[in-house]
C-alpha positions as CSV (number, residue, x, y, z in Angstrom):
1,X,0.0,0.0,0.0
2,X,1.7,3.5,-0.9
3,X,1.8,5.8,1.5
4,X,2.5,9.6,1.4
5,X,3.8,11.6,4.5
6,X,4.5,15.9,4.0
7,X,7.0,17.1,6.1
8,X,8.4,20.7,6.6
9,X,8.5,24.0,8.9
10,X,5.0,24.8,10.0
11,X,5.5,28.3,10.0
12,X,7.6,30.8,7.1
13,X,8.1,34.3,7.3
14,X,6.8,36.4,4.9
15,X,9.0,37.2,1.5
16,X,10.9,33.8,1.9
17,X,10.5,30.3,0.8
18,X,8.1,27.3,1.3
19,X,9.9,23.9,1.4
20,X,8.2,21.0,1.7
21,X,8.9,17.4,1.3
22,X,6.8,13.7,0.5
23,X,8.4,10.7,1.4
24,X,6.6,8.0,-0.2
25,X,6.5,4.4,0.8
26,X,5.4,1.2,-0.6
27,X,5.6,2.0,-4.0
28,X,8.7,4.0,-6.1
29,X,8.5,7.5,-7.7
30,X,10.0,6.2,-10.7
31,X,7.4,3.8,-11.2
32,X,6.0,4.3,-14.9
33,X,3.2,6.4,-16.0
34,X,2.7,7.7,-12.4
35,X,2.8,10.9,-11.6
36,X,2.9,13.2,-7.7
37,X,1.1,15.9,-7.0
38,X,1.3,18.9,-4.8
39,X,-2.3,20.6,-3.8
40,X,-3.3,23.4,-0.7
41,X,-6.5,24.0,0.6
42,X,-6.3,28.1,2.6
43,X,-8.8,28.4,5.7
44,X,-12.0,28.3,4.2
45,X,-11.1,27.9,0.7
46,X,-11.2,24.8,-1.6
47,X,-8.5,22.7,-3.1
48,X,-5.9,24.3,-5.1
49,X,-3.7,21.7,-7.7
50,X,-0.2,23.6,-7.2
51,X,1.8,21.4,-9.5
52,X,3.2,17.7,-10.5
53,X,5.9,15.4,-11.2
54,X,6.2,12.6,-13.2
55,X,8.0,9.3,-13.1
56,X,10.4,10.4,-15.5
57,X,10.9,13.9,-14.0
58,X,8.9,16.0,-16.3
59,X,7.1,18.5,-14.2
60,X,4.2,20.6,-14.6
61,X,2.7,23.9,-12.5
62,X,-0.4,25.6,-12.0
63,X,-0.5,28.9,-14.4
64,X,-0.7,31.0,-11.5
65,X,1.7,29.8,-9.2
66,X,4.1,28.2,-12.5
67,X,6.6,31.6,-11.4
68,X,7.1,30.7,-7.4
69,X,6.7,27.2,-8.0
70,X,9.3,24.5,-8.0
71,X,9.2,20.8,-7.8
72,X,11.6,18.1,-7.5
73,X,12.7,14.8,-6.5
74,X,15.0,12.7,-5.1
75,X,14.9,9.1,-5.8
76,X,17.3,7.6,-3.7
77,X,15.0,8.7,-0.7
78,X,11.6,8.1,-2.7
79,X,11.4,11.7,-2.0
80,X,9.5,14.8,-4.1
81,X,9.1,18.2,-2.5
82,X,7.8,21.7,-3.2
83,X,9.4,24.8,-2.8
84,X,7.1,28.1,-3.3
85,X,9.2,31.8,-3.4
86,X,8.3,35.1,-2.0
87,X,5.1,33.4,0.4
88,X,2.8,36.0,1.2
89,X,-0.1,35.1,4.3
90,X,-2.0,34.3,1.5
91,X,0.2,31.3,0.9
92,X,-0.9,30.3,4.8
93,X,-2.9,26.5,3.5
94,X,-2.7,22.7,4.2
95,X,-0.4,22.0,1.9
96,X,-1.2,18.3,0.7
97,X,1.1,15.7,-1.5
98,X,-1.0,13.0,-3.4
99,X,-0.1,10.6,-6.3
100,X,-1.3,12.4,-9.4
101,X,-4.6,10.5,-10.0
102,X,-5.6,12.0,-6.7
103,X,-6.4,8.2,-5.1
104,X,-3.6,8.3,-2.4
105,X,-3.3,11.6,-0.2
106,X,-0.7,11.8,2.6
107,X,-2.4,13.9,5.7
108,X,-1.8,17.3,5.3
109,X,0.5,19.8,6.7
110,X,-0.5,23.2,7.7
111,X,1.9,26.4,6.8
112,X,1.2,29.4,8.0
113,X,2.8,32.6,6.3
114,X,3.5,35.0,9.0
115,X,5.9,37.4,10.5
């Protein structure tokens, strides 16, 4: 059974970076036609789809966060993470990492953006 597990700071100052990182387990990132996805839901809003990556690296962002957005991967760790520039409190979310066909979600992690 794959499993999905965020990790990262709770709490980022305004103006700086957003790092966060999925360690996956039973199941590879490299496995073929999958894909990994990172998605935030603010207080009171719905799910936002911030970006993927695929098994074979390609990666692909949301139009509106494509600028402050970057994923990658590390595959010795079964590893992908997100890291999201110049974070304003509007960034503040539970910040979610899922396989890309949205089956398998790991439990959330809440950021808050604030000085």
């Amino acid at each position: 059974q794959v499993q999905l597990q965020e990790s990262g700071p709770g709490l980022v100052k305004p103006s700086q970076m957003l790092s966060l990182t999925c360690t996956v387990s039973g199941g590879s990132i490299t496995t073929s036609n999958y894909a990994w996805s990172w998605i935030r839901q603010p207080p009171g809003k719905g799910l936002e789809w911030m970006g993927a990556i695929a098994y074979d690296g390609s990666t692909y962002y949301s139009p509106s966060l494509k600028s402050r957005t970057s994923i990658s991967r590390d595959t010795s760790k079964n590893q992908f993470s997100l890291q999201l520039s110049s974070v304003t409190p509007e960034d503040t979310a539970l910040y979610y990492c899922t396989t890309g066909s949205l089956d398998l979600w790991g439990q959330g992690t809440l950021v808050r953006v604030s000085s």
